[in-house]
N, C-alpha and C positions, 0 to 999 in steps of 0.2 A: 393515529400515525399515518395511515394511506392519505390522510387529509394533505400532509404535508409535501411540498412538491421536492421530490430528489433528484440529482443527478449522479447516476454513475459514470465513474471512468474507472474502466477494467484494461490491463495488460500485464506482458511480462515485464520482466525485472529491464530498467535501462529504456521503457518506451516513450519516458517520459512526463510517465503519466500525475506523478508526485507535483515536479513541475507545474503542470497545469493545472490540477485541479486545484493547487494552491493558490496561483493567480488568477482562475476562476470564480474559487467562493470568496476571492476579498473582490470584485470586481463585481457580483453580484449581492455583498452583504451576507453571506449566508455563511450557515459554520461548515466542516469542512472534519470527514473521518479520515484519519489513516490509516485503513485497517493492517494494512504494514508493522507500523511502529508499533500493532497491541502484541502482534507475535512475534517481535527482536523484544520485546519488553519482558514476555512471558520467558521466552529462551535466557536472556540475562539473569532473570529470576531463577530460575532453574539452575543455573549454573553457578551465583552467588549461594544456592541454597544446597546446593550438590546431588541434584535430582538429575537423572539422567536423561537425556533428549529424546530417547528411545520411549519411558515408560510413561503411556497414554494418561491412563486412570490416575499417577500425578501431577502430573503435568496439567490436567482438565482441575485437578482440587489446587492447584496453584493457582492458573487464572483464573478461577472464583473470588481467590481471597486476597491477591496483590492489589494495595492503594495504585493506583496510577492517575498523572493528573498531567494536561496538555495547559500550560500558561504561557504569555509571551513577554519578551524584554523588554523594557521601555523606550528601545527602536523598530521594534517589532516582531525581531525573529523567536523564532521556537523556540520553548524552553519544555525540558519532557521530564517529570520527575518519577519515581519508582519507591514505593514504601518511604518516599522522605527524602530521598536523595534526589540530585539532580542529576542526569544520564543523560542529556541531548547528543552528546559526542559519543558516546559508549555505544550506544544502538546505530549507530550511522557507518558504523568499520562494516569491512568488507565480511568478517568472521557473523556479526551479526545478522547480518544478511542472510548468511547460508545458515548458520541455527536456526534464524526465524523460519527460514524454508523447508527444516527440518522437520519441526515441529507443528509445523501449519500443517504438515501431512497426515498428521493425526488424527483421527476422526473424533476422539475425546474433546480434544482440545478444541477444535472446529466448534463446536456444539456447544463447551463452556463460553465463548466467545460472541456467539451468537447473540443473545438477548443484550448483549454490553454494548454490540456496533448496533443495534437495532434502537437504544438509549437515545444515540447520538441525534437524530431526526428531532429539531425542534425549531418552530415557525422562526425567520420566516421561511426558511427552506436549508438543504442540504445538499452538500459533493460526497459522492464518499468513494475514495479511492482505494484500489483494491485489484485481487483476482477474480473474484466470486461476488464482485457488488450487485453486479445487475442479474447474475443466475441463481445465487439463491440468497443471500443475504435483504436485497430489496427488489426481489422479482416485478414486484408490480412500480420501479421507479419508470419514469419518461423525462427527459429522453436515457435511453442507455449509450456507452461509448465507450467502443474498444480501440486501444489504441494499439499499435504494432509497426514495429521497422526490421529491418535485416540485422539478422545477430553481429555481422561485425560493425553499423553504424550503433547498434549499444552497445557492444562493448565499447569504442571509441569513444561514447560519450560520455562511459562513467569514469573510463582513464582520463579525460578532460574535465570532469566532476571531483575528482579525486586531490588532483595533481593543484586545480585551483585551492582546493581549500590546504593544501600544503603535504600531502599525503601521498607517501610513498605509491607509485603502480606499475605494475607489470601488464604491459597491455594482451601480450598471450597468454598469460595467467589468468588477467579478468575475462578473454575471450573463451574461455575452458570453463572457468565457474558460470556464467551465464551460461554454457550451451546446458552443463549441469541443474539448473537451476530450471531450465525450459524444462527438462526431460525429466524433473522428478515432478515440478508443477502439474505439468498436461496429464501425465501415468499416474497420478495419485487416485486413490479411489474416491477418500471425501474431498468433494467439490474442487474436482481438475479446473485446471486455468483454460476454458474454453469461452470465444463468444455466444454470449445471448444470441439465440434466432432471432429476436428483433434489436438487437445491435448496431450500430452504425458504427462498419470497420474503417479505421483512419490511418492508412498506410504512412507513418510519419518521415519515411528514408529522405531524406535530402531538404528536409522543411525544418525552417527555422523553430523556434521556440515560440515568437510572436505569431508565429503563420500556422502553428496549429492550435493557437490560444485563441486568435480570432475564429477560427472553422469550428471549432469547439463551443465559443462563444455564439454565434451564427446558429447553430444549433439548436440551443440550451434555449433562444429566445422565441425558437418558435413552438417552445412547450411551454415556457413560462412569461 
C-alpha cells in the first residue's frame, strides 16, 4: 500500500475540497476516496435502520456490514448506491451532511471505517478526500493539502452550490450549520479536523475553482 503514491486533500466543510480533488484524480487518472460520502452513507443507514446517531458500538457494527458501491453514469457523474439502492441525491442534502458530522465524531465508527478508506489505495495512484486523510488515515501520503477559506466565503459557496442544483437555501442558515460543523469537527476527540505538520495550507478565499485546481495540480506534480 505505502508503494502506492496518494494525495491527500483535507479541509472543512465548503473549502472546496470535494471539487478538487474530483477534478484532480480524473486529470491525473487516478481513483479518487471520499471519505465524506462513507459517513452520510453510514448515517443514512443508520437512520433507514432506526439506529441512533448517538450510539458508537452500532453504528461501527453498521459500517462493517453496509454494501456500499461508488459507479458512474454513462455521462460520467456519480452515481452512489447503499445496500442496492441508489442514494446520490440523499447523501448530498444539507441534513446529510450534518448526520454525517454526527457520527464521524464517533471514535467507533472512525475506526470501523478505517481499513475501508485504506482499500481504496490502488495503482496507479490515489486523491483521498477528507478531514483526517493526511493525519491519520494515510499519514505517510506526499504530497498532503489542506485546503481552507473564510467561513462566510463557504458558506457563500454552498448557497451557490445548492441553489444551482435547484435546492432550496438559507444563506444564514447555511452560515450557522458550517460554523457548527467547524466546532464539532476541530473539538472532536477521534481524529479532529486539523492540518498535518507537513501540510501545504491553501488559503482558498477569493480563488477561483480553476486557480486552486491548477496550485493543487502544481503541487501534486512535484511528488508524483
Amino acid at each position: 500500500m505505502h508503494e502506492i503514491p496518494i494525495i491527500t486533500i483535507d479541509g472543512p466543510s465548503g473549502s472546496g475540497k470535494g471539487t478538487v480533488s474530483r477534478a484532480v484524480a480524473k486529470t491525473l487518472g487516478w481513483s479518487l476516496l471520499d471519505s465524506g460520502a462513507l459517513y452520510r452513507l453510514v448515517a443514512l443507514g443508520a437512520r433507514r435502520a432506526s439506529v441512533s446517531l448517538d450510539d458508537g458500538p452500532a453504528l461501527a457494527q453498521l459500517a462493517g456490514r453496509i454494501d456500499i458501491r461508488f459507479d458512474s453514469s454513462p455521462g460520467g457523474d456519480e452515481v452512489v448506491w447503499l445496500d442496492g439502492q441508489e442514494v446520490t441525491r440523499a447523501i448530498r442534502t444539507e441534513q446529510a451532511g450534518g448526520d454525517a458530522s454526527r457520527v464521524a465524531s464517533l471514535g467507533e465508527v472512525r475506526g470501523a471505517l478505517l481499513d475501508r478508506q485504506r482499500r481504496f489505495a490502488a495503482p496507479p495512484g490515489l486523491v483521498a478526500d477528507g478531514r483526517d486523510m493526511g493525519t491519520v488515515v494515510f499519514p505517510w501520503a506526499r504530497p498532503k493539502i489542506f485546503l481552507d477559506a473564510s467561513p462566510a466565503e463557504r458558506a457563500l459557496r454552498r448557497y451557490k452550490q445548492l441553489k444551482e442544483k435547484g435546492v432550496a437555501a438559507n444563506l444564514a442558515a447555511l452560515s450557522l450549520e458550517i460554523a457548527e460543523r467547524d466546532r464539532r469537527d476541530s473539538t472532536r476527540t477521534a481524529s479532529p479536523l486539523v492540518a498535518s505538520a507537513d501540510a501545504t495550507v491553501l488559503d482558498t478565499t477569493g480563488m477561483s475553482v480553476d486557480e486552486v485546481i491548477g496550485r493543487v495540480l502544481k503541487i501534486a506534480r512535484e511528488f508524483v
